[in-house]
C-alpha positions as CSV (number, residue, x, y, z in Angstrom):
1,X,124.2,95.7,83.9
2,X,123.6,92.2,85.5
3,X,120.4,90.3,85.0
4,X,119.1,87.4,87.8
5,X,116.9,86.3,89.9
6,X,115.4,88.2,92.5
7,X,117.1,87.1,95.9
8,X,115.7,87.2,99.4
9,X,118.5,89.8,100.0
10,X,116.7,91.8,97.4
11,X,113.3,92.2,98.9
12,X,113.6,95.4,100.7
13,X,115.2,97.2,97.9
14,X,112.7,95.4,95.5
15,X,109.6,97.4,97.6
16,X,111.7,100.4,97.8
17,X,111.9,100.7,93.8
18,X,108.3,99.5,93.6
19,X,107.1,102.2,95.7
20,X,109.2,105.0,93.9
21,X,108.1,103.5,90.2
22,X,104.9,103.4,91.5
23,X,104.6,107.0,92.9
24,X,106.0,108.2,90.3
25,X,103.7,106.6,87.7
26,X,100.2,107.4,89.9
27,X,101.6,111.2,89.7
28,X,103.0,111.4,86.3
29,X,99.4,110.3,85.0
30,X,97.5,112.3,87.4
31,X,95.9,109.7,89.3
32,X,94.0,110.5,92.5
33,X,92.9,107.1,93.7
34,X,93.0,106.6,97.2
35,X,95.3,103.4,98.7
36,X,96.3,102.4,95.0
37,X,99.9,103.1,95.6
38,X,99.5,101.0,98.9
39,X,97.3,98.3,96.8
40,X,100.0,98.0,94.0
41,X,103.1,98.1,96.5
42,X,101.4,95.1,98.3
43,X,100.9,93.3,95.1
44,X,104.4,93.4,93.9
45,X,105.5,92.6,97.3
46,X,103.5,89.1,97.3
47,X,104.8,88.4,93.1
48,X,108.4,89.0,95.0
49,X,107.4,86.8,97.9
50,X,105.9,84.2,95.4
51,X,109.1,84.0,93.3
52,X,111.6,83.6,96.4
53,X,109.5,80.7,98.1
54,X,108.3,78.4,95.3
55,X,108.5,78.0,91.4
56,X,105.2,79.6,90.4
57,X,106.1,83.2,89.7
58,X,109.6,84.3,88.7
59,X,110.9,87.8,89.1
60,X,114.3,89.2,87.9
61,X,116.0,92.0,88.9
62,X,118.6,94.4,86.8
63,X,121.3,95.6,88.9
64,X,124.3,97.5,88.2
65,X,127.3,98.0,90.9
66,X,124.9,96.9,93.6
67,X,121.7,99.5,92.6
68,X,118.6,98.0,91.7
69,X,117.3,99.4,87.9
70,X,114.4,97.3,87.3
71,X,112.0,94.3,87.6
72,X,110.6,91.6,85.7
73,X,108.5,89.0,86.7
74,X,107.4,85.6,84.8
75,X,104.4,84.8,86.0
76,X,101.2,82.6,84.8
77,X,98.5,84.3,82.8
78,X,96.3,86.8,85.0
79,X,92.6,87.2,84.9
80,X,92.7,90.0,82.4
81,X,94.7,87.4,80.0
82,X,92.5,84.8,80.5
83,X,89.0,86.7,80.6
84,X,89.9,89.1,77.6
85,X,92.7,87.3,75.3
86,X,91.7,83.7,76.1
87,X,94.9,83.0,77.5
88,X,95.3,79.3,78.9
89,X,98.0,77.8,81.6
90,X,101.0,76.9,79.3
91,X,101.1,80.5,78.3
92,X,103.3,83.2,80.4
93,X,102.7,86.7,81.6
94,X,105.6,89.5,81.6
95,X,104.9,91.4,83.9
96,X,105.6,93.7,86.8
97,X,108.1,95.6,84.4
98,X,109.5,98.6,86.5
99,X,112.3,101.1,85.9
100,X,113.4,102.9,88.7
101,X,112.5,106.8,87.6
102,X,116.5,107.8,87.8
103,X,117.4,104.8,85.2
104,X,114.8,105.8,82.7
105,X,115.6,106.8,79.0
106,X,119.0,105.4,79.5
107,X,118.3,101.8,77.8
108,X,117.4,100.0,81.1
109,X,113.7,99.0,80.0
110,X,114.6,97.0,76.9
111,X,118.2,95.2,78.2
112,X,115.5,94.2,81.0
113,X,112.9,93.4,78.4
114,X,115.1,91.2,76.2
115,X,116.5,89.9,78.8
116,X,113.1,88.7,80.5
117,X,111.9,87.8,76.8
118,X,114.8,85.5,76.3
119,X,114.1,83.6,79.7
120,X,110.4,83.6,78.4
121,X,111.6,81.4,75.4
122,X,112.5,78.5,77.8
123,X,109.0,77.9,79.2
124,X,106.9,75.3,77.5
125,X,104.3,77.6,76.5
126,X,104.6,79.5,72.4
127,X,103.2,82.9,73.6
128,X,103.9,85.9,76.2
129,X,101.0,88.1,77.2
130,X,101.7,91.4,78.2
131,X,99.0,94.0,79.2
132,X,98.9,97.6,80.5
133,X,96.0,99.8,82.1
134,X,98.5,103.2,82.7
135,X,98.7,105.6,79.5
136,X,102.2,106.0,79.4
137,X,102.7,101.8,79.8
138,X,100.4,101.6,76.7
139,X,102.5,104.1,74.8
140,X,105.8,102.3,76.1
141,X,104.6,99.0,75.4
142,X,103.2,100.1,71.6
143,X,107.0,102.0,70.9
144,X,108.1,98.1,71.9
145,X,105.9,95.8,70.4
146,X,103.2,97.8,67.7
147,X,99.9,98.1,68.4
148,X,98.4,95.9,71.2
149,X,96.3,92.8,69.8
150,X,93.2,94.0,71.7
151,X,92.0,97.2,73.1
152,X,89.6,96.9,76.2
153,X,87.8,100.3,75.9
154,X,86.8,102.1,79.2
155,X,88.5,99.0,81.5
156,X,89.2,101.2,84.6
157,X,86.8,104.3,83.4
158,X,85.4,106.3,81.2
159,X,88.8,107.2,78.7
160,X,90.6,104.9,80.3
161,X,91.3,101.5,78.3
162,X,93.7,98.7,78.9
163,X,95.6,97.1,76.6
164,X,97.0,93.6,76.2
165,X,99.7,92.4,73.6
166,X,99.5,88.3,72.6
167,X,103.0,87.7,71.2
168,X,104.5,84.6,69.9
169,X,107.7,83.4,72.0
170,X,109.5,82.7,68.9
């Protein structure tokens, strides 16, 4: 497996994995929510776009003999880290982690994660936020880094929390 920067050559097979991760995700978890596999598709789209034209955002891709696995994005704190965890500018974001649905359970998450983790290490800032709103992200995320520091009961319903991990980069 190869780990780099996304490319601009990347871009359409970067949306293509986002919208089978994605519509796999909404119907794994059961989620009727009309134009959220549209709204999520665009938003990864314009993180891609981001990291390709300036040095804000920075999304890496895994590839293996020319397939696309998986992405991973750098990117500054988001509201939910700064409203919720008190995040501030120097701190990163990892984020837009997706495993193509074929690659899964075959150790394609955490090369990607360590490998993001370890480009993490070379930003100014001494933490990594990292937060998820889908149940099975949550229990992915808690498998990988114990329980997350704070629990935001009932975020996006009724039963339906988000959680965010604060991690030292050390």
């Amino acid at each position: 497996m190869n780990f780099r920067k996304l490319k601009m050559s990347d871009k359409k097979n970067a949306s293509a994995l986002f919208e089978a991760c994605l519509a796999d995700l909404i119907r794994r978890e059961g989620i009727d929510e009309p134009g959220l596999l549209e709204n999520e598709i665009e938003r990864l789209n314009m993180v891609a776009a981001a990291s390709l034209q300036y040095a804000g955002p920075c999304m890496y891709i895994i590839e293996s003999e020319g397939t696309l696995l998986g992405t991973a994005a750098l990117v500054p704190p988001g509201s939910i880290a700064v409203s919720h965890a008190n995040a501030v500018e120097s701190d990163i974001e990892i984020g837009c982690v997706y495993v193509h649905p074929s690659h899964q359970r075959k150790g394609v998450g955490q090369f990607l994660f360590r490998s993001v983790f370890e480009k993490a290490k070379e930003s100014p800032g001494a933490r990594f936020f990292l937060d998820a709103g889908f149940s099975s992200s949550r229990v992915y995320w808690t498998k990988q880094l114990g329980q997350p520091n704070i629990i935001l009961e009932d975020y996006w319903g009724i039963g339906q929390p988000h959680a965010i991990w604060v991690k030292d980069l050390e």
